[in-house]
N, C-alpha and C positions, 0 to 999 in steps of 0.2 A: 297848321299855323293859323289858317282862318279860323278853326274852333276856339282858338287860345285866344285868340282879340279878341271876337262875342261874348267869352266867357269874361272879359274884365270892361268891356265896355258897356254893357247892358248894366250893370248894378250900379254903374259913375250917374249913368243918360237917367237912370231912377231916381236917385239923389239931387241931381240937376232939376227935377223935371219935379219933383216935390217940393218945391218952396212956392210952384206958380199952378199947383192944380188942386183941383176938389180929393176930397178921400176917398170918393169910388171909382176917379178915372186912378187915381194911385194905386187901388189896390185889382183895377183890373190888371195895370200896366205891370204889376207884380208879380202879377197871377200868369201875365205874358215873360216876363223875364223867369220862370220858373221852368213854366213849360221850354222854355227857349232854352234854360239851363239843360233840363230831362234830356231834350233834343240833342244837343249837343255832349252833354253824356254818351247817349244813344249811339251818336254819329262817332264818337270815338271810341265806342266797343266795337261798332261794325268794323271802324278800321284799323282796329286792335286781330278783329277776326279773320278781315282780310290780309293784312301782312302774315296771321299766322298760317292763313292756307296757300299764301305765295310763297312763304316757306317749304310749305311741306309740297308742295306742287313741284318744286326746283330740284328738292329733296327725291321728287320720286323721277325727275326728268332725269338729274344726276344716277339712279338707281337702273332705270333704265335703260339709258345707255350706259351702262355696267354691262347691265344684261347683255345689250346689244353686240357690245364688242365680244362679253364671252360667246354668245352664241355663234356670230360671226368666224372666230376661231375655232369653235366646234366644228363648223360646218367644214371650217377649210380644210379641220384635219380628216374630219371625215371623208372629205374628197380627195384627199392622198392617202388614206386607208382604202379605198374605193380603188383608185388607178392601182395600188400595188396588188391587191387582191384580185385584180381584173390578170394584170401582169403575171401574179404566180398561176390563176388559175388557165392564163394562157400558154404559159411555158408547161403546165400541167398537159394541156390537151395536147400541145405538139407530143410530148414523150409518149402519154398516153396511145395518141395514134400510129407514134414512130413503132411503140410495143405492139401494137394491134395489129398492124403491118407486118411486122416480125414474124409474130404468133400464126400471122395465116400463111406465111411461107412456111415455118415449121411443121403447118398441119398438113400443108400441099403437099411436102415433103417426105411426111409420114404416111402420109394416103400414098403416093406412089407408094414409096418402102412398103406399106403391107401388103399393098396389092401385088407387088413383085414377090413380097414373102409370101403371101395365099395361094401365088402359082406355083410357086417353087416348092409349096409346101401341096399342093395338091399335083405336080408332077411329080415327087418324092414318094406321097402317097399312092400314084400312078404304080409307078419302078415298083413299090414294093407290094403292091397288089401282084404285079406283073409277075415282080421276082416270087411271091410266095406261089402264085397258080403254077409259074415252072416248078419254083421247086416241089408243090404239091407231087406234078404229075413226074417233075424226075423220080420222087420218093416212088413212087407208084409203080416205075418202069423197071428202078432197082429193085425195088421188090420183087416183082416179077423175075428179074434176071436171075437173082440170088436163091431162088424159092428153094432149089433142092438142098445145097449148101443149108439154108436155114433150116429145115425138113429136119437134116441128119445133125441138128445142134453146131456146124459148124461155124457157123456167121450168122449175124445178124445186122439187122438195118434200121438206123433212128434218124431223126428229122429234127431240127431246132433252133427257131432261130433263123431259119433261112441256111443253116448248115447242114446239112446231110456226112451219117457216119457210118460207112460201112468195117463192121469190125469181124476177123478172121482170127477165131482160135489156134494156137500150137498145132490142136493133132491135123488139123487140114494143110500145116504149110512145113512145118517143121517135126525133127524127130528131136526127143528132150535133150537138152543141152547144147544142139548143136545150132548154127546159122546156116547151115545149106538145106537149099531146096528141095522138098519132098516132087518125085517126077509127079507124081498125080497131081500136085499144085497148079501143073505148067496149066492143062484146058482152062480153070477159075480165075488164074491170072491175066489170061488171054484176052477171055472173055469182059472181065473186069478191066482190062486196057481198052478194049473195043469200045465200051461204056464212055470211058475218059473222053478218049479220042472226039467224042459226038457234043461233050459240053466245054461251053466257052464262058468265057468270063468267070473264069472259077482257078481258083488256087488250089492244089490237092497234095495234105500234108502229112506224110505217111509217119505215123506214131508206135513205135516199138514199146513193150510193158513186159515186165516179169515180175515174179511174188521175193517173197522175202526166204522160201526156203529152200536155196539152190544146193542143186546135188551136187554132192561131196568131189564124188566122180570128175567133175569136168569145172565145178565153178574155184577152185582152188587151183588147177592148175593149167584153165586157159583165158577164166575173166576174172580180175579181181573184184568184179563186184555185179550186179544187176543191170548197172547203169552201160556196159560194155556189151553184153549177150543183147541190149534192149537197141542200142546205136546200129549195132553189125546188123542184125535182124531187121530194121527198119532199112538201111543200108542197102539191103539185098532186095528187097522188095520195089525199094528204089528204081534202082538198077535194072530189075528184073521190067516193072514196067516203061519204063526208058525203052527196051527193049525191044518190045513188044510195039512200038510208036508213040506211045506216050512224047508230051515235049517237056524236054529237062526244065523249058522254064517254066513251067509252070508246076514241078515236083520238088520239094522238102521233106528232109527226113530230121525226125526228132526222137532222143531217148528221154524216158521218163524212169526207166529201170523199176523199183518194183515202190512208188512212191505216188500213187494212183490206183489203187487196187479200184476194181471192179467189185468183188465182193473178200468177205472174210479170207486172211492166211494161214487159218486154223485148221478147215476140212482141206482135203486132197481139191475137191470139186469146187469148193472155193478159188484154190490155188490155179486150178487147170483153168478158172473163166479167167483169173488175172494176167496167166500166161498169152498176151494175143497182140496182133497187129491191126492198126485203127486207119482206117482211109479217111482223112477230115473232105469234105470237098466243101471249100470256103468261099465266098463271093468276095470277089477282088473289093480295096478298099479305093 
């Protein structure tokens, strides 16, 4: 407002001032009203320039705090992404150690359990060291016992497993066809009860066997089949060791009839090893 008066009142106070002065204080005073103009020119570009940086200054204070509030919300939410992230990975670590916790009873668990299995499994392995040196040296004894028997092809003696198999051919216990007792039987049965009598912990399961080509003579008209001559014969054997002391509970008798062959039913001497009585002696289950 001030610039706008100087700018109309200096060119009046000229004209006033020129009817009562010389022509070179006029044309200084012109040369001053010029300058004074320029000036105030001047003066109202600066504050052309300053309105237009108070502008832009309000413009960026406005812009600003734009900024401001967005980052302020940034932040906040960032701080409730923070507590929830803190939260899950707190509920993380409880489960986390509730598991770990777990996992070391489990393993505490398992450590006993093998260690209970490694004894069990190394007394197991005990027993069966135990049980194979006896049966070794039973095998060993029966052997010995049976020796003439085996000698003259009558019996023989196998190991397996922990089972021991004394097997007795027809000609040493029976005459062909029949189920009774050959009297020479009685001393190898005897002896072979004496045997029994001394082992424990054993099952002894007496197995009857014939071939496939029974004689006309007697298997037509007293067994109908293999499986009857192989029962009665194991039966008798039975019996016989019962006898002798054996304990019945601990005796079984099984026929197999001629469904087991030992060797071929082709040769005589085939047939004669299939004809036989099998002593199982089993270790109790």
């Amino acid at each position: 407002m001030c610039l706008t008066y100087l700018k109309h009142f200096i060119p009046a106070l000229l004209v006033l001032a020129g009817g009562c002065v010389s022509a070179g204080t006029f044309d200084r005073k012109a040369t001053e009203a010029e300058r004074l103009n320029k000036e105030v020119t001047r003066l109202r570009l600066e504050q052309t320039d300053q309105a237009r940086a108070e502008s832009d200054r309000e413009a960026r204070r406005v812009e600003l705090a734009n900024q401001m509030t967005a980052l302020t919300d940034l932040n906040r939410k960032c701080e409730a992404d923070r507590k929830r992230v803190e939260e899950l990975l707190s509920a993380k670590e409880d489960t986390l150690y509730a598991s770990i916790i777990e996992l070391r009873q489990k393993i505490a668990e398992l450590s006993g359990s093998n260690a209970a299995l490694k004894q069990e499994i190394d007394t197991l392995l005990k027993t069966r060291t135990d049980d194979v040196r006896k049966t070794s040296s039973a095998y060993e004894e029966l052997l010995g016992l049976m020796k003439d028997e085996i000698a003259r092809g009558e019996a023989t003696v196998s190991e397996l497993q922990g089972t021991l198999t004394l097997t007795l051919f027809e000609p040493l216990l029976f005459a062909p066809g029949t189920v009774d007792l050959k009297q020479s039987a009685g001393p190898t049965l005897r002896k072979v009860a004496n045997y029994l009598k001394e082992v424990h912990g054993k099952i002894f399961r007496v197995e009857g066997y014939t071939e496939t080509h029974l004689n006309d003579s007697w298997s037509l008209q007293q067994y109908p089949s293999g499986w009857e001559l192989a029962a009665l014969r194991a039966a008798t054997i039975t019996r016989r060791l019962q006898q002798e002391g054996v304990s019945p509970l601990a005796l079984s008798a099984v026929s197999y009839g001629e469904f087991r062959p030992l060797s071929d039913n082709i040769s005589e001497l085939g047939r004669a090893r299939n004809r036989r009585i099998q002593i199982m002696i089993i270790p109790k289950e």
